[in-house]
C-alpha positions in Angstrom: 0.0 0.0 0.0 3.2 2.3 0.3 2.8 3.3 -3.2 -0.6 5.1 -3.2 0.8 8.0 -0.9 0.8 11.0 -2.0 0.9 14.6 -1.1 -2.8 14.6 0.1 -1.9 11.4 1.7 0.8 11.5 3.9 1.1 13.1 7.3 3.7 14.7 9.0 4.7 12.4 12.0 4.9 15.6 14.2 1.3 16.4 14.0 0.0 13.0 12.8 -3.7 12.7 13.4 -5.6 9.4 13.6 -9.4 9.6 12.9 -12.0 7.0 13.9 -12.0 6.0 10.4 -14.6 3.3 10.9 -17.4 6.4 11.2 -17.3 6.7 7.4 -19.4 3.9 5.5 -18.1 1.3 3.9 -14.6 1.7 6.4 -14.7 -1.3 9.1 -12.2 -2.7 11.2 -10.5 -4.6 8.7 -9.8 -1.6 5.6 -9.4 0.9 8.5 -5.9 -1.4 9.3 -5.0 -1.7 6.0 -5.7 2.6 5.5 -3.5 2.9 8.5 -0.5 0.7 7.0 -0.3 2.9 4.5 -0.3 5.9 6.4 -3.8 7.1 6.0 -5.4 7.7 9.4 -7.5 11.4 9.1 -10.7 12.7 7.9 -8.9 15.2 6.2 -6.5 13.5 4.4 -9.1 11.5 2.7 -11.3 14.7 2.0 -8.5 15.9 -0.1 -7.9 12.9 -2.4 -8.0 13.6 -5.6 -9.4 11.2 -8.4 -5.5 9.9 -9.0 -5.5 9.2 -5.1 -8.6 7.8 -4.7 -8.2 5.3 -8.0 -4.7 4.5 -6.2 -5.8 3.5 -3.1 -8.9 1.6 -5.0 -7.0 -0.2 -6.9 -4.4 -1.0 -3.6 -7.2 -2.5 -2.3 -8.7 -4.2 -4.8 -12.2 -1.9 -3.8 -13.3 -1.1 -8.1 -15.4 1.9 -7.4 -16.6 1.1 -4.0 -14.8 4.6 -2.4 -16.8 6.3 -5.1 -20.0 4.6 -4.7 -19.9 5.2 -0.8 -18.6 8.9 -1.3 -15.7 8.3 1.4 -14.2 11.8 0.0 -17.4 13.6 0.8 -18.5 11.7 4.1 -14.6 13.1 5.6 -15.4 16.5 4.6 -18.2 16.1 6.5 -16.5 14.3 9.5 -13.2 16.6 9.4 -15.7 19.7 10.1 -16.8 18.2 13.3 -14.8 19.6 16.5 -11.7 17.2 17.7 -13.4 15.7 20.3 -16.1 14.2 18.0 -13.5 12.9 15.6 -11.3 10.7 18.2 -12.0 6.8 18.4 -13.6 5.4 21.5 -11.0 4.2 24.0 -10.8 0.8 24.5 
């Protein structure tokens, strides 16, 4: 999966934020892992994908239109405008 970062992808490890990913549809446990192996772990780095990023990461995953179909780019806009607190995963 190291090969589909780019710019909009990657985070800088200073500030890295990690996102209850699982909150968007069609993101379970399971793809959340694999998103977070490759360094995608924000709402807002998935809001700014572009079509080359999001065909990447598609086809890294073997998805075929599925991030389209369940509009993962416009469910983080969404999710990235919330305040921090609403964004954080559960603790365990």
């Amino acid at each position: 999966l190291r090969s589909v970062r780019s710019e909009a992808l990657r985070l800088s490890e200073a500030g890295k934020t990690i996102d209850d990913l699982k909150r968007i549809r069609g993101i379970g446990v399971l793809i959340e892992k694999k998103l977070a192996a490759a360094g995608i772990t924000s709402y807002e780095q998935i809001a700014n994908w572009t079509a080359g990023d999001v065909e990447r990461v598609s086809t890294a995953l073997d998805f075929k239109g599925r991030i389209e179909r369940d509009d993962w780019v416009g469910q983080s806009r969404q999710l990235a405008a919330l305040p921090t607190s609403a964004r954080r995963p559960a603790a365990d």
